[in-house]
C-alpha positions as CSV (number, residue, x, y, z in Angstrom):
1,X,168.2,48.5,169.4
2,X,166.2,48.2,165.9
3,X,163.0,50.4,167.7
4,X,165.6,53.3,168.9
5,X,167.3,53.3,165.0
6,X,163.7,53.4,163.8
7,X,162.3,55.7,166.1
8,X,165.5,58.4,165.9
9,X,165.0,57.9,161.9
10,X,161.4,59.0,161.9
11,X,162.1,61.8,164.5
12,X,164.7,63.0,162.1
13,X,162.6,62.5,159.3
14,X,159.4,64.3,160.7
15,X,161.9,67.4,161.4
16,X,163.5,67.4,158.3
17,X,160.1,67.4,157.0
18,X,158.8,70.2,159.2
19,X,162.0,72.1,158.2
20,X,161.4,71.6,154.6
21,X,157.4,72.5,154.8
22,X,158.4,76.2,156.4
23,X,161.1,76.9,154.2
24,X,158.8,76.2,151.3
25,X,156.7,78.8,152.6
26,X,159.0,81.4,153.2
27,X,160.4,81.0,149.2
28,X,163.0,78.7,150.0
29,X,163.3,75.6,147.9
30,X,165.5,73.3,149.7
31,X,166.0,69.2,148.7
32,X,167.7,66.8,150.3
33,X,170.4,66.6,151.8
34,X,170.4,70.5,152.3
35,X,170.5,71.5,148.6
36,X,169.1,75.0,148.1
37,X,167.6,75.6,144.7
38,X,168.3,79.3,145.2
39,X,167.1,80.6,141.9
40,X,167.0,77.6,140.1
41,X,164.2,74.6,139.9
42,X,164.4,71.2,141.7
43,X,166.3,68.8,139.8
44,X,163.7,66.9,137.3
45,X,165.0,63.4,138.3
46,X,164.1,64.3,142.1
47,X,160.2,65.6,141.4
48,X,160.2,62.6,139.3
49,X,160.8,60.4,141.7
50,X,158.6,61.6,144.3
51,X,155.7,61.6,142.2
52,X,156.1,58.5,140.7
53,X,156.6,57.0,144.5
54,X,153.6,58.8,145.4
55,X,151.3,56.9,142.7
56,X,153.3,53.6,143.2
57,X,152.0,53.8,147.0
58,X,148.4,54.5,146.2
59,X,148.5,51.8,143.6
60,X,149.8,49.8,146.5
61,X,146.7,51.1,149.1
62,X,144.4,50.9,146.4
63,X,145.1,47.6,145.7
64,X,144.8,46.0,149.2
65,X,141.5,47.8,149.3
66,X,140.0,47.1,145.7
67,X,140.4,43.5,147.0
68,X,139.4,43.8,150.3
69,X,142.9,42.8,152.0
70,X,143.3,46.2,153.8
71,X,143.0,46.0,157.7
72,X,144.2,49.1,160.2
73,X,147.4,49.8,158.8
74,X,150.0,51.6,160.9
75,X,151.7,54.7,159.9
76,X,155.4,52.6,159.8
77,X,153.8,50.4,157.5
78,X,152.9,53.8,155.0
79,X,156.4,55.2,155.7
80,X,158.0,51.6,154.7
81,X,156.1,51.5,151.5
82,X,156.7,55.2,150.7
83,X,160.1,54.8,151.5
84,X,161.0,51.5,149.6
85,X,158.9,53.0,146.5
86,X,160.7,56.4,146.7
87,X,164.1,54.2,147.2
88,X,163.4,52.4,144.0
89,X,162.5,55.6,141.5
90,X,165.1,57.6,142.7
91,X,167.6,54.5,141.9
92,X,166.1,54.2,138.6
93,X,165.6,58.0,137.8
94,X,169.0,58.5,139.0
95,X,170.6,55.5,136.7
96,X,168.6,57.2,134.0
97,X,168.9,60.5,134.2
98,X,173.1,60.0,134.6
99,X,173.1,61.5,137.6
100,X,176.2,60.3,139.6
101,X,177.1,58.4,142.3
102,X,176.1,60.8,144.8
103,X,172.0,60.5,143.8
104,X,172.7,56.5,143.8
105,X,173.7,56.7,147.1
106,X,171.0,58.9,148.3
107,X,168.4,56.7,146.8
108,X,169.9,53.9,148.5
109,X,170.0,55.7,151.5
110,X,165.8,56.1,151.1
111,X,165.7,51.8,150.4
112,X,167.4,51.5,154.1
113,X,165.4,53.6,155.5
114,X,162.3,51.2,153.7
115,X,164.4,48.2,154.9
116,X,164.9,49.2,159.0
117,X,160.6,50.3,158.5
118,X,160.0,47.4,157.1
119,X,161.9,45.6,160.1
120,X,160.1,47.4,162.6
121,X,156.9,46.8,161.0
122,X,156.5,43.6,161.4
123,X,153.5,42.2,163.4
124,X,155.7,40.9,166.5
125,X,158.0,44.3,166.5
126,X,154.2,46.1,166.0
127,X,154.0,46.4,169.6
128,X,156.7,48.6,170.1
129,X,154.8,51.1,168.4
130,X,151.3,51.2,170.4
């Protein structure tokens, strides 16, 4: 049941994604969940977030690899640390920023999605995935 949650996450993920990627390149700012910035920028607390995530998951990479504790890693296992990073600014940048319940809950939303990748990505739930 765990590997059909997962798997119907990351398909919806990958499409929202895709969505996203094309509207961007028509002129159409959109961020989640289905917030057009018609006219307007992103909200700073939301860029903030995903770039901070982004540099808290190299540090992460870049870590196992400095000291040499980086084998194959499987794309789950980036998603689950994106995720759980991107869950974690967005809480903070969100509690910061006074943003409102409604950002709280969509950053915990990006933590479950961290927590059911992490789940699936352990070693005897792997298999499921090659």
């Amino acid at each position: 049941m765990l590997r059909i949650i997962s798997k119907l996450l990351v398909l919806i993920l990958t499409l929202f994604a895709i969505f996203l990627g094309i509207c961007a390149f028509l002129g159409i700012q959109i961020y989640f969940p289905f917030n057009v910035a018609e006219g307007k920028e992103i909200p700073y607390h939301r860029m903030q977030s995903v770039r901070v995530a982004v540099f808290i998951t190299f540090t992460f990479y870049g870590c196992l690899y400095l000291i040499n504790s980086i084998k194959e890693v499987f794309p789950i296992h980036f998603l689950k640390v994106f995720m759980i990073s991107f869950g974690i600014t967005s809480f903070i940048f969100s509690i910061k920023g006074e943003e409102g319940i409604i950002e709280i809950i969509i950053a915990i939303f990006y933590l479950m999605c961290g927590l059911i990748f992490h789940l699936v990505s352990k070693p005897e739930i792997r298999k499921y995935f090659t």
